[in-house]
C-alpha positions in Angstrom: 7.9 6.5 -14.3 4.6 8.0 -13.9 2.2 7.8 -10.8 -1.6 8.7 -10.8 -4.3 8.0 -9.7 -6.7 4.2 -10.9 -9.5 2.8 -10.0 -10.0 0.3 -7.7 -10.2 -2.7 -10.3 -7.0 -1.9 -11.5 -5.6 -2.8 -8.3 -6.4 -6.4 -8.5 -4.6 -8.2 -10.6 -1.5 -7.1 -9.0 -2.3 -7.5 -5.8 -3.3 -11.3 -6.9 -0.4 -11.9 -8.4 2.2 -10.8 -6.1 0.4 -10.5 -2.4 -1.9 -13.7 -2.8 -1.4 -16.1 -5.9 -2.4 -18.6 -3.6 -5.5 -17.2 -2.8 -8.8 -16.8 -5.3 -8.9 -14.0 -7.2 -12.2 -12.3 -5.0 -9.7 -12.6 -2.1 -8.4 -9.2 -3.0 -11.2 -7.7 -4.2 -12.2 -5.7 -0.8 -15.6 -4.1 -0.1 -13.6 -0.7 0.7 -12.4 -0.3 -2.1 -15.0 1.8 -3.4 -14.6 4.4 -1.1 -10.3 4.5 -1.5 -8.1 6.2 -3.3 -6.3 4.0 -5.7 -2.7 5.1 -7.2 -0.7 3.0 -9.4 2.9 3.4 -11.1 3.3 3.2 -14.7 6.3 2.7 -16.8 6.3 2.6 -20.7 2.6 2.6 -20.1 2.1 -0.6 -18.3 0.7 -0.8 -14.5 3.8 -2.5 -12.5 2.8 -1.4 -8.7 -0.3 0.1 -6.9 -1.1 1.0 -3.6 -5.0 2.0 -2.1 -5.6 4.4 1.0 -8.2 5.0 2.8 -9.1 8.3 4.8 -11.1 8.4 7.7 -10.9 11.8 9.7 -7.3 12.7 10.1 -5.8 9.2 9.9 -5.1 7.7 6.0 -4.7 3.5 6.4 -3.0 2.9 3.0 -3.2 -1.0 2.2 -1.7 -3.6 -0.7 1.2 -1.9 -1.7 2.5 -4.3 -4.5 4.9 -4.2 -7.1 5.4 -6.7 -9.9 8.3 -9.2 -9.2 10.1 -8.5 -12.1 10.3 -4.7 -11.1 11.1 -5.1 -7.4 14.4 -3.9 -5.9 13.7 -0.7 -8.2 12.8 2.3 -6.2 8.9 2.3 -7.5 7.5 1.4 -4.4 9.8 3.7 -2.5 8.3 6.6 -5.2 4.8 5.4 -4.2 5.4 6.0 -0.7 6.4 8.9 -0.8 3.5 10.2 -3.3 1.5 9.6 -1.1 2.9 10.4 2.2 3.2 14.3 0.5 -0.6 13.8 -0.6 -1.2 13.1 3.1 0.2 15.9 4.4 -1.4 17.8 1.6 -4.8 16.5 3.0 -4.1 17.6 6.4 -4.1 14.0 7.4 -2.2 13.6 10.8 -1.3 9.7 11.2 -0.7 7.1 8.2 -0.7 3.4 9.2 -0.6 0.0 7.6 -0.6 -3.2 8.4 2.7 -4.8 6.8 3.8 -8.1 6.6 6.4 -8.7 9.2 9.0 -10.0 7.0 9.1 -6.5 5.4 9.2 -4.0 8.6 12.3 -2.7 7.6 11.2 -1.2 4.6 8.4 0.8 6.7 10.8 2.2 9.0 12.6 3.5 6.0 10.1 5.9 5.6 9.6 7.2 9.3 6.9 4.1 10.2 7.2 2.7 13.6 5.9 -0.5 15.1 3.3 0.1 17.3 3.7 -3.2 19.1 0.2 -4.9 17.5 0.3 -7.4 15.0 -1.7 -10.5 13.7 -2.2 -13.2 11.2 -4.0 -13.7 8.3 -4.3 -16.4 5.7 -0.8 -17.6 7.2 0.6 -14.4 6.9 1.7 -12.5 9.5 1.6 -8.6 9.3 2.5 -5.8 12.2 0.8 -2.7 12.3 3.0 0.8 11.7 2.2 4.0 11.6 3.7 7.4 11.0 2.3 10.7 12.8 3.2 13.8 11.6 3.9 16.4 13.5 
């Protein structure tokens, strides 16, 4: 497994195909992403998950953390994470936050994420924001 850093069109086809099949493809094509930083995991060459984040002062928003379904349940997005949760730190960033889907909370708080109480719904889904400060 190796992680570096892509650009932000690599992102897309994963993010279609395992966030929002249902959706067109421009759906996950955000204006932001030209000013993120994209990271992606790669095993035997291939792209299976990616992740974007985006720094603004001392707070990083990472956003569309997907792994490809046939190499979920594998630790990669867990390795991911915590890439860039040491980048972070690295940065001098102070608070990470996302906005996860609700359904997969649990996996947040796994990595010291907290619910802050706010959450919303988009295109059916619904997602909570989390957030990590660091002390």
């Amino acid at each position: 497994m190796e992680i570096k850093a892509i650009k932000a069109s690599d992102t897309w086809q994963i993010r279609h195909e395992v966030m929002w099949p249902d959706q067109p493809f421009e759906f996950v094509q955000l204006e932001e992403d030209n000013s993120g930083l994209h990271y992606g995991v790669f095993e035997d060459n291939q792209l299976v998950s990616i992740v974007s984040c985006f720094i603004v002062n001392d707070e990083m928003q990472f956003r569309k953390l997907a792994t490809l379904h046939a190499y979920q349940g594998r630790g990669i997005a867990s390795e991911l994470l915590n890439y860039i949760f040491k980048s972070a730190k690295e940065k001098g960033v102070k608070k990470i936050w996302c906005n996860a889907r609700t359904e997969k909370k649990q996996f947040y708080e796994k990595f010291g994420m907290i619910d802050t109480g706010s959450s919303f719904v988009k295109a059916g889904q619904e997602f909570t924001i989390m957030e990590n400060v660091f002390k």
